[in-house]
FIDREN-327958 format. One line per field, with one value per residue (C-alpha): y, x, z; residue in one letter. Coordinates in Angstrom, 2 decimals. Example, Ala and Ser with C-alpha at 12.3 -4.5 7.8 and 13.67 -1.06 7.14 Angstrom:
v: [-4.50 / -1.06] $
u: [12.30 / 13.67] $
w: [7.80 / 7.14] $
rest: [A / S] $
//
This chain:
v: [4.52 / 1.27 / -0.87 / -4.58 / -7.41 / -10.66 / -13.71 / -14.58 / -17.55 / -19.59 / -20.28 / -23.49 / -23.28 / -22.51 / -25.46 / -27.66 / -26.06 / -26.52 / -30.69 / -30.44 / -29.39 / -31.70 / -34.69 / -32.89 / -32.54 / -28.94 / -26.16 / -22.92 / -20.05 / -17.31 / -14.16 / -11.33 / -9.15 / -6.79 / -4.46 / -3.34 / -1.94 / -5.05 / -4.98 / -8.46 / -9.98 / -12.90 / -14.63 / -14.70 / -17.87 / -16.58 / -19.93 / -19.59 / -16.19 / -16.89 / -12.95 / -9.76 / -8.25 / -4.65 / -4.99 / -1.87 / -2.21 / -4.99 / -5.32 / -6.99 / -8.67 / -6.25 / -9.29 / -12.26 / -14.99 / -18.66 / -18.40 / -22.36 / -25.35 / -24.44 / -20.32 / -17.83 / -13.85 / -11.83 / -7.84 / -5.48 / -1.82 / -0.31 / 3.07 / 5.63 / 6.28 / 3.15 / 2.76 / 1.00 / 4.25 / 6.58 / 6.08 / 8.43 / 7.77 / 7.25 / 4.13 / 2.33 / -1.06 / -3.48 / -6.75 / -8.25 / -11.02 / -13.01 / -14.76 / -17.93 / -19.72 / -23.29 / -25.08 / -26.57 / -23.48 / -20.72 / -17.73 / -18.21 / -16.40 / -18.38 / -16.41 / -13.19 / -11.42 / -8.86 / -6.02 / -5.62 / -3.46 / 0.22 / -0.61 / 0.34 / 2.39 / 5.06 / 5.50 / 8.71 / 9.53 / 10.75 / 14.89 / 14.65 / 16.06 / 13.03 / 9.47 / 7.45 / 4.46 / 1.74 / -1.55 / -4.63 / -8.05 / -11.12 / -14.43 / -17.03 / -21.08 / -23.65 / -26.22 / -29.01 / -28.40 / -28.87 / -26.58 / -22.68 / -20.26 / -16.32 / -14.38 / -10.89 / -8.40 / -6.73 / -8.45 / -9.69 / -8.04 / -4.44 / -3.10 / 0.45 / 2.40 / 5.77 / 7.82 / 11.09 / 13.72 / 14.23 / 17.86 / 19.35 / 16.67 / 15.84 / 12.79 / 9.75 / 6.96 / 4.54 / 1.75 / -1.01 / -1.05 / -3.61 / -4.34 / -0.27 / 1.43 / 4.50 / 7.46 / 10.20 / 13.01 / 12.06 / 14.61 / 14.14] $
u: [2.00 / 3.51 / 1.33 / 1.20 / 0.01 / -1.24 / 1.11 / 0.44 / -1.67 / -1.03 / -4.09 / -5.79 / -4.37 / -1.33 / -1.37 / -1.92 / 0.57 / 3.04 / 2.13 / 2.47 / 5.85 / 6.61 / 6.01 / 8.17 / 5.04 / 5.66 / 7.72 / 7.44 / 7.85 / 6.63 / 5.27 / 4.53 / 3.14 / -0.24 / -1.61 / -5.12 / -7.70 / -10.49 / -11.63 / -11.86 / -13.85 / -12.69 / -14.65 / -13.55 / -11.38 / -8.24 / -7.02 / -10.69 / -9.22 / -8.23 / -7.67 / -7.26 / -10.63 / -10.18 / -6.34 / -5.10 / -1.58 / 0.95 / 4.96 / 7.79 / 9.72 / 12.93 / 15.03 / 14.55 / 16.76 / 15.54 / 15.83 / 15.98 / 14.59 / 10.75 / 11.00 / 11.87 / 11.89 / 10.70 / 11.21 / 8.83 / 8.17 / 4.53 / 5.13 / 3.08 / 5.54 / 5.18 / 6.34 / 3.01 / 0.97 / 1.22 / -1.67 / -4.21 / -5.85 / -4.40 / -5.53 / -4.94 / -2.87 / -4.79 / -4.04 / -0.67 / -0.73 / 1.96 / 1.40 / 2.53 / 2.59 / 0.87 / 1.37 / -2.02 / -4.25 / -1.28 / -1.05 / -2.73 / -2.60 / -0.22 / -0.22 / -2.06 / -1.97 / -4.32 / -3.10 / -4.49 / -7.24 / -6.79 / -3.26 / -2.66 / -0.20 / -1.66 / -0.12 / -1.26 / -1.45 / 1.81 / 1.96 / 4.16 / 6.77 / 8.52 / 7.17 / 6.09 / 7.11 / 6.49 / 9.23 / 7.14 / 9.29 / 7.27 / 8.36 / 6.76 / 6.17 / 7.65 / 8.21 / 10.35 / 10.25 / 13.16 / 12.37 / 11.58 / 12.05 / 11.01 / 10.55 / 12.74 / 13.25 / 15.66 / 18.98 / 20.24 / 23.36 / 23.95 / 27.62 / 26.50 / 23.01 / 22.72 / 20.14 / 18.39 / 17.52 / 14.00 / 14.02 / 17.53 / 18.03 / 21.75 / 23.14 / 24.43 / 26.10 / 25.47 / 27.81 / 28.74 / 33.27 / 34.37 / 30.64 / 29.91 / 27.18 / 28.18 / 27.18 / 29.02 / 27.51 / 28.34 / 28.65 / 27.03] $
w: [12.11 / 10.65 / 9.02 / 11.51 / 9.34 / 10.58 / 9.37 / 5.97 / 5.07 / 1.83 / -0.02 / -1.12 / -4.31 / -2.83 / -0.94 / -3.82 / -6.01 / -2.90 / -2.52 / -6.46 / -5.70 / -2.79 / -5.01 / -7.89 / -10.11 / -10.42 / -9.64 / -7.10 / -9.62 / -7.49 / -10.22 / -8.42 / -5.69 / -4.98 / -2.40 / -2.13 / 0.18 / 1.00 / 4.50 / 6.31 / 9.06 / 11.25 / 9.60 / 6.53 / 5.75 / 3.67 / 2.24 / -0.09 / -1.34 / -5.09 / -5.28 / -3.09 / -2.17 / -3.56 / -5.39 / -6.02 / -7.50 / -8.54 / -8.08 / -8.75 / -6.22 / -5.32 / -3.27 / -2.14 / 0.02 / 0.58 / 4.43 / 4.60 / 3.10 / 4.24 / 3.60 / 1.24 / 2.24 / -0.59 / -0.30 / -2.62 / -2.68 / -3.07 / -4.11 / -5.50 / -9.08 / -11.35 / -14.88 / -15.12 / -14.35 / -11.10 / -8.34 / -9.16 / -5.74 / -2.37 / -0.09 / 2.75 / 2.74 / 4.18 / 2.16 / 0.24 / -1.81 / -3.50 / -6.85 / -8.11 / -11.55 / -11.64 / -14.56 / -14.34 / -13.83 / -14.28 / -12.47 / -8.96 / -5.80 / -3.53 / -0.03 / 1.32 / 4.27 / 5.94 / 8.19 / 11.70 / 11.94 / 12.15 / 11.68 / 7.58 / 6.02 / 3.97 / 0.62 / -1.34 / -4.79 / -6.32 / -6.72 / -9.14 / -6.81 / -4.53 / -4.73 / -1.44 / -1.56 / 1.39 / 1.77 / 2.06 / 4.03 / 3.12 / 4.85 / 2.33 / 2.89 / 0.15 / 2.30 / 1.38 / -2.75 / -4.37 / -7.36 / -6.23 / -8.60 / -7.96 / -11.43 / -11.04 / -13.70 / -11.98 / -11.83 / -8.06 / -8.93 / -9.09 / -9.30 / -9.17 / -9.66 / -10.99 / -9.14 / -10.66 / -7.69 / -8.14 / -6.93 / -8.21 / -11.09 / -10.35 / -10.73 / -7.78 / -8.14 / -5.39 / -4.66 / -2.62 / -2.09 / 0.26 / 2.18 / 2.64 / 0.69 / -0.89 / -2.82 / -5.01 / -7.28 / -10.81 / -13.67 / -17.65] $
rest: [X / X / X / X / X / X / X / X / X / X / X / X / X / X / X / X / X / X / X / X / X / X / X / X / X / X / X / X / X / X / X / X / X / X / X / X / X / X / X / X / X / X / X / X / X / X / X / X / X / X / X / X / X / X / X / X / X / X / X / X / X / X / X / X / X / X / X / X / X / X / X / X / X / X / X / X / X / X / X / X / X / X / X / X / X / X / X / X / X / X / X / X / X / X / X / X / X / X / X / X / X / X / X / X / X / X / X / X / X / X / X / X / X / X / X / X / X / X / X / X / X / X / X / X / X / X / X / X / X / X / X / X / X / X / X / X / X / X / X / X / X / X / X / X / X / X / X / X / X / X / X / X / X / X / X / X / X / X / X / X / X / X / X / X / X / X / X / X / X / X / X / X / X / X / X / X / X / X / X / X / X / X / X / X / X / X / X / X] $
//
């Protein structure tokens, strides 16, 4: 089953970092992105959160396109295989969160949102055979700031991308050639 989440709520701090933006008293340098496993109650009032519940793992962001002048999509991956250490322990998704740098109290969580109940996507521990690896679309509020800027280590460019077959260890090359994705087996 696909994981449904509820629509994402920007915190308080998020909030104020956004009318520190709207006034041109800061900027919107969204930092990164976590997953974890807290359970919520309708009762719980998100914009309080100043951190995921139970986080379980952090990201980097993988794309991102300002949609328009009040929204920017943001694409990560949660996958099992990090550089940063493989998940030892599988869990269930049931809250994302997107940080933000604020140059008065610096990194803060900016938005979060909580899947629908009974409605998570289980990620398990890597076996050390093929990672899992779950695509994350994140619509994200900055309103009317003029300054947004999304941290990346990964450049937005990529001419080509050489892949390593986990299982038989060859060797891809995948491509974009005149708007078509491609792939070709590549020889060391």
């Amino acid at each position: 089953m696909a994981g449904v989440f509820k629509e994402a709520v920007l915190t308080k701090k998020g909030i104020a970092l956004l009318a520190k933006a709207q006034v041109n008293k800061a900027k919107i340098e969204l930092t990164k992105a976590v997953s974890g496993d807290g359970s919520y109650s309708i009762s719980d009032d998100l914009t309080q959160r100043t951190a995921l519940k139970a986080q379980r793992q952090e990201f980097k962001f993988v794309a991102l396109k300002r949609q328009n002048d009040t929204n920017v999509f943001i694409k990560f991956l949660i996958t099992n295989k990090q550089e940063s250490g493989n998940l030892q322990n599988g869990y269930y998704i049931k809250e994302v969160g997107i940080y933000a740098k604020d140059p008065d109290e610096g990194e803060i969580l900016y938005a979060i949102a909580i899947a629908n109940d009974n409605q998570w996507d289980y990620l398990p521990a890597y076996n050390d055979l093929l990672p899992s690896t779950i695509a994350i679309n994140f619509l994200i509020e900055v309103s009317n700031a003029d300054k947004v800027v999304i941290r990346m280590d990964a450049p937005l460019q990529v001419n080509t991308v050489i892949l390593t077959d986990d299982i038989t260890g060859k060797k891809y090359r995948l491509g974009v050639s005149n708007g078509a994705f491609y792939y070709e087996e590549v020889e060391e």
